[in-house]
VOGU-3710 file (C-alpha; in Angstrom, 3 decimals, decimal comma):
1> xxxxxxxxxx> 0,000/0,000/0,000  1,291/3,524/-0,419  2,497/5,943/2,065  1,885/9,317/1,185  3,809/12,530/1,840  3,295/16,228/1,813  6,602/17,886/0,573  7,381/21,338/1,129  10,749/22,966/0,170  13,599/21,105/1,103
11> xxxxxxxxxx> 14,168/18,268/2,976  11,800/17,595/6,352  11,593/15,165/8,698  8,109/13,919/7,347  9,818/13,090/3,694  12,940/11,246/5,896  10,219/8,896/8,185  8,495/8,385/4,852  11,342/7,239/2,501  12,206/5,031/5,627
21> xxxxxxxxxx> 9,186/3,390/5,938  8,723/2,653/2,144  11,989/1,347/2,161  11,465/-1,251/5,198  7,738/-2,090/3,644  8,931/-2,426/0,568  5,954/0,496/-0,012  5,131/2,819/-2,448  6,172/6,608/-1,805  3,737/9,051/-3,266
31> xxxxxxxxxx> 5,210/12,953/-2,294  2,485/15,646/-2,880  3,340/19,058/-4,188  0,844/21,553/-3,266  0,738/24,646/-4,377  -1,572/27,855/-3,856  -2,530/29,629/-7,193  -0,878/32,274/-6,361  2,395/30,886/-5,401  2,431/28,892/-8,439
41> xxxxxxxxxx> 5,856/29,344/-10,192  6,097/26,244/-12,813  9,743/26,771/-12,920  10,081/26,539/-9,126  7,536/23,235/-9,426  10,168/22,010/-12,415  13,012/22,352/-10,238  11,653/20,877/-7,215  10,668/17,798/-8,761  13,520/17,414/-10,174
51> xxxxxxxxxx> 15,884/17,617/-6,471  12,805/15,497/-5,448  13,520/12,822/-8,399  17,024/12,687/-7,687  16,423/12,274/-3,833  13,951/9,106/-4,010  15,911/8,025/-6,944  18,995/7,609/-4,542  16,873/5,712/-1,748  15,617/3,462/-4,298
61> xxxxxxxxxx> 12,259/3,037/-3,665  8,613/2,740/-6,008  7,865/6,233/-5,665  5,637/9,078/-7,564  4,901/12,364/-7,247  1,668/14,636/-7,480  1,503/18,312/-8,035  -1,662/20,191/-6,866  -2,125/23,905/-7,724  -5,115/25,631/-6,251
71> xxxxxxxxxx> -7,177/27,302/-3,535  -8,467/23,718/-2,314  -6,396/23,460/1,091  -3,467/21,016/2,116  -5,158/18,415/4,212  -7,934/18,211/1,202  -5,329/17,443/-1,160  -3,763/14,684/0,832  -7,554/13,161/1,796  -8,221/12,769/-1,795
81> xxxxxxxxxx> -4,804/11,809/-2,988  -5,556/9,013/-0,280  -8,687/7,774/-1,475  -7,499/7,732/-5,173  -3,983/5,831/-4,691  -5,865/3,730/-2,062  -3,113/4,710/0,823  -2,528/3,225/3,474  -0,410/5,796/5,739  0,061/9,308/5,885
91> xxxxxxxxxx> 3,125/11,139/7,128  3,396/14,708/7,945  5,658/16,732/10,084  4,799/19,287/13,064  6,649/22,364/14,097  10,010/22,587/14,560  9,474/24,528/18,362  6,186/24,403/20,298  5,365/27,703/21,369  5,253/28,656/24,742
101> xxxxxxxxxx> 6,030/25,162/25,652  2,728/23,809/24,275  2,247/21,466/21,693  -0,402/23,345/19,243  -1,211/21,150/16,299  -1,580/22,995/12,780  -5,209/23,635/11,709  -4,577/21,829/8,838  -2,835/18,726/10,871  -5,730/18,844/13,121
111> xxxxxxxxxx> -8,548/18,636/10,094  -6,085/15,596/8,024  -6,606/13,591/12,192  -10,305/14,107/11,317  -10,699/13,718/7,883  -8,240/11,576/6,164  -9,700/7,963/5,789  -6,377/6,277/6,728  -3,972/6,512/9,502  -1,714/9,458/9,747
121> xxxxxxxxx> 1,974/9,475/11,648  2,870/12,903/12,713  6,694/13,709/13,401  8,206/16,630/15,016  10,900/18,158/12,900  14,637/18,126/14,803  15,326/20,952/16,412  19,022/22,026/15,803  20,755/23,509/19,330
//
């Protein structure tokens, strides 16, 4: 089954626990490019999928990548990339640094725990000291 995976710029925790995963399950990765309208640049989108290529090429895994461009938001991208591919796991990342001291989840982590119809691991991003 596949394990999907929000990427944003860069490499993030989320994409690390996710490449790991599909490697040990012998998985499917599926990384999801989402975009706003108006932060659509397709020459950005080019070159990111192209570091993004090269990345999951190297960990040698199945692996595909979707690009969403819109106003639809992130966690209603991932729900219905989900329910197309069939998914089976969903791995997003959380904050580097809780504020104040308090774990606060994202609004848009906290609607993917409600919405998305398969399980979802969250990881908290390294903090660097």
């Amino acid at each position: 089954m596949p394990i999907v995976v929000p990427v944003n710029q860069g490499i993030d925790e989320a994409l690390t626990s996710a490449i790991e995963l599909a490697q040990r399950q012998d998985h499917k990765l599926i990384a999801l490019l989402h975009r706003p309208l108006h932060e659509y640049d397709q020459d950005f989108v080019d070159q990111e999928i192209d570091a993004l290529t090269d990345q999951l090429d190297a960990a040698d895994i199945a692996f595909s990548i979707e690009v969403r461009v819109g106003e639809k938001d992130l966690a209603t991208h991932i729900s219905e990339l989900v329910t197309k591919e069939k998914a089976d796991l969903v791995v997003v990342s959380l904050a580097r640094k809780p504020v104040n001291g308090k774990l606060l989840l994202g609004s848009q982590i906290q609607k993917l725990l409600v919405e998305c119809p398969c399980s979802v691991l969250v990881v908290r991003e390294k903090v660097n000291v």
